[in-house]
C-alpha positions, 0 to 999 in steps of 0.5 A: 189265322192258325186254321189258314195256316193249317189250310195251306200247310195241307194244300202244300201236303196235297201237292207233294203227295200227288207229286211223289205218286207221279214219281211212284207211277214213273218208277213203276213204268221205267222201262231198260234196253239191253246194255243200258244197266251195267251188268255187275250192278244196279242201275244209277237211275232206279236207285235215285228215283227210289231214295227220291220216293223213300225220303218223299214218304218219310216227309209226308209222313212226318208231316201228316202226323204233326199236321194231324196232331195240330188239327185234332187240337183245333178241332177238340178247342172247338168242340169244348171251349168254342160252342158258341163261335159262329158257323163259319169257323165250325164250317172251317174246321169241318173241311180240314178234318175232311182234307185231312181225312183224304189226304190220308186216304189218298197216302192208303189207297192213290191208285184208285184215282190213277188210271195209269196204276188201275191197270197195273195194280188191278184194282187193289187197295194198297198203300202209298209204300205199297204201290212205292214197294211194287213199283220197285219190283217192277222196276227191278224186274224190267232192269233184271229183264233188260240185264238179261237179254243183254246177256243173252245177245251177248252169249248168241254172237259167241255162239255163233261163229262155233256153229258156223264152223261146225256146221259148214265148211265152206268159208264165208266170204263176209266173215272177215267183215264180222266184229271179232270179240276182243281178247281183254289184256290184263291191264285191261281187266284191271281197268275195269275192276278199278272203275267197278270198285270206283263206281261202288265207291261213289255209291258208298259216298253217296249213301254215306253222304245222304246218311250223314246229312240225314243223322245231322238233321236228326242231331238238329232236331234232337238239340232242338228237342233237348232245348224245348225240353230244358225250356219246358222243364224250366217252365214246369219248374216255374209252374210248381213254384207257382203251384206252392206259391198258390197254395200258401196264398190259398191256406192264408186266405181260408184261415183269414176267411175262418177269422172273418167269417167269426167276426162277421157272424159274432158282431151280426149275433151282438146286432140281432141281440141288441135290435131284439133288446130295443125292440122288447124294451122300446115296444113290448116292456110298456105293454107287458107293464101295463097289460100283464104285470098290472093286472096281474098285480091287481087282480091276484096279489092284492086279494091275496095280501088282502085275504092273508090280512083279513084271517090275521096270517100276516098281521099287518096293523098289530105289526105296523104300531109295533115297530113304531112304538119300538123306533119311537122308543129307540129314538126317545132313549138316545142321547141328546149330543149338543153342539158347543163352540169349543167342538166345532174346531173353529171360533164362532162368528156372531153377526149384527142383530143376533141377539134381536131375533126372536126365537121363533123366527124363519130365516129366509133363503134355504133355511126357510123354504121347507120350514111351515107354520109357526115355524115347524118343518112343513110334512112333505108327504100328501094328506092321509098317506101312509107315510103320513100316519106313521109319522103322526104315530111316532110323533104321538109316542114321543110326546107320550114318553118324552114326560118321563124323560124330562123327570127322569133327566132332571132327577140325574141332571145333578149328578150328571156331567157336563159333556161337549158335543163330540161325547168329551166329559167336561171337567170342572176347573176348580182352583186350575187357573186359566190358560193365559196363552188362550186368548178370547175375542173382543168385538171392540179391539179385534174388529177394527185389527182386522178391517185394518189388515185386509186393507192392507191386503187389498 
């Protein structure tokens, strides 16, 4: 759309140019008789044939300037941005740089085309205000010519009465029938300078009035510039703020990107982290167990504590019976603490059959599940492990010195005193008489109050 409007802006152009020429050319061939022009002044008919042609070409020529400026712009948006258009729109755009081209061509050099001006003009490359200037001369020259021969005839017939008397004397019978000039009166000369001084003034009016319709529509295109401008300064205005805008928008999303890029590469390093963790721990921790620890236990630290035992550096056997015979010892010299009713905060609670089991009886449920033979806790550890023999060497010390504890505890016994379970040295009574607020369980009479109240209760 906007290439036809160009095509018809530049057709319209074309057609104004070939008519302006035509004015050009006529301007060119105006030809004057005697006392057709005015003898004080210029004629009427070149003068507004000249200002016709003078505003035709400041037309064209503004036209062909923004017509031109609108042409390089298509021709340019094709060029970069429109490369891969189809041919035809190029094909388009190709002829209105042509037809501009002559156009301007045409504005340089017309009177190549013109037969009428290649005579005249013989055959010179001149511009359009060229030919438009020699016209004018041209014009000017025949207008000069006609003014004066006019002055001419008119200097011949008051010449030629005087000669006519000078030379002869005999009377010319057709010299009364002759026109006699007219001796101009004042009045009449008056007349004349009035109407001369009207004339110029009409021609000032009019220049004046071509000149004042020429500065109202410069005073139109500059209000429309001055709008143009207060609308493209407030677009500029609205394009700085954009601008701004644009930048903030830029400087929040770099820093929201720095922080995400963070979050992003740190949670991506805890992941490849964590999948290299299950990878060593689910298929290379068992290999590396089985296949390097193993062997390398087996093969280099066994021998070595083995050798290290064989030539008494660390001494493991004398080492082991050693401490032993020093924990056995330990625990053969600690007190015995026993467990009396009074120390346990509580009164103690018999039940039916007590005093009919015999002593080396097991009672069932958790009380006999790890209990052995005869009795005795069954020993948890395998047959011939080493827990097993440590504690067969402890057991035997213990019956080794146990003898002399037994002696030894009987000999004091007498002289020691009698202590609760909680280490509580007991007192012998003596004459103190019992406390009669204390009270002491009867089966007989208890029992019963007691089966009495939870009845009550329940």
């Amino acid at each position: 759309m906007k290439n036809q409007s160009v095509l018809d802006a530049l057709s319209q152009l074309s057609d104004s140019i070939k008519l302006t020429f035509q004015l050009i050319s006529r301007l060119s061939k105006l030809s004057f008789q005697p006392g057709s022009t005015p003898l004080q002044g210029d004629g009427d008919v070149r003068i507004e044939l000249s200002h016709d042609i003078r505003d035709a070409l400041k037309h064209h020529d503004d036209t062909l300037d923004s017509l031109r400026q609108e042409i390089e712009d298509v021709v340019e948006f094709g060029t970069h941005s429109q490369r891969r258009r189809d041919s035809l729109k190029d094909r388009e755009r190709a002829r209105i740089a042509a037809q501009l081209a002559r156009l301007d061509e045409d504005l340089k050099q017309y009177i190549h085309n013109d037969p009428s001006l290649h005579d005249y003009f013989i055959d010179k490359p001149y511009s359009a205000r060229s030919q438009f200037r020699a016209a004018q001369l041209s014009s000017k020259r025949a207008s000069e010519a006609a003014k004066q021969k006019e002055r001419e005839i008119l200097f011949a017939s008051l010449q030629q009465p005087t000669e006519t008397d000078s030379t002869s004397s005999t009377p010319d019978p057709l010299a009364a029938r002759r026109p006699q000039p007219k001796q101009l009166t004042q009045d009449e000369l008056l007349i004349n300078a009035s109407t001369d001084v009207t004339s110029a003034l009409r021609r000032t009016h009019n220049l004046l009035t071509s000149e004042l319709s020429r500065s109202r529509f410069a005073q139109e295109t500059l209000d429309q510039s001055t709008a143009a401008l207060a609308d493209l300064g407030e677009r500029y205005t609205d394009l700085d703020s954009l601008l701004s805008n644009s930048k903030n928008l830029l400087g929040t999303l770099v820093r929201s990107q720095k922080s995400d890029t963070w979050y992003l590469e740190t949670a991506f390093y805890i992941l490849v982290t964590t999948i290299c963790w299950l990878v060593f721990r689910r298929l290379i921790y068992g290999p590396a167990w089985w296949f390097l620890w193993l062997p390398f236990k087996f093969l280099l630290l066994k021998p070595f504590y083995l050798l290290l035992a064989v030539f008494g550096i660390t001494g493991g056997s004398s080492a082991a019976v050693t401490a032993v015979s020093s924990l056995s010892s330990t625990i053969s010299t600690q007190p015995t603490i026993r467990l009396q009713p009074s120390a346990s905060g509580d009164r103690p609670t018999f039940r039916r059959g007590m005093d009919q089991r015999p002593a080396n009886a097991v009672p069932v449920g958790g009380g006999g599940a790890k209990a052995g033979k005869d009795g005795q806790p069954q020993d948890p550890s395998p047959a011939g492990s080493m827990s097993q023999s440590l504690g067969q060497m402890a057991e035997a010390s213990r019956e080794q010195t146990q003898p002399q504890g037994e002696e030894s505890n009987e000999a004091k016994g007498h002289k020691e005193s009698q202590r609760r379970g909680d280490g509580t040295i007991l007192q012998e009574r003596g004459d103190i008489p019992r406390n009669p607020k204390k009270k002491m369980w009867e089966e007989d009479v208890e029992a019963p109050k007691h089966q009495m109240r939870k009845r009550d209760e329940l």
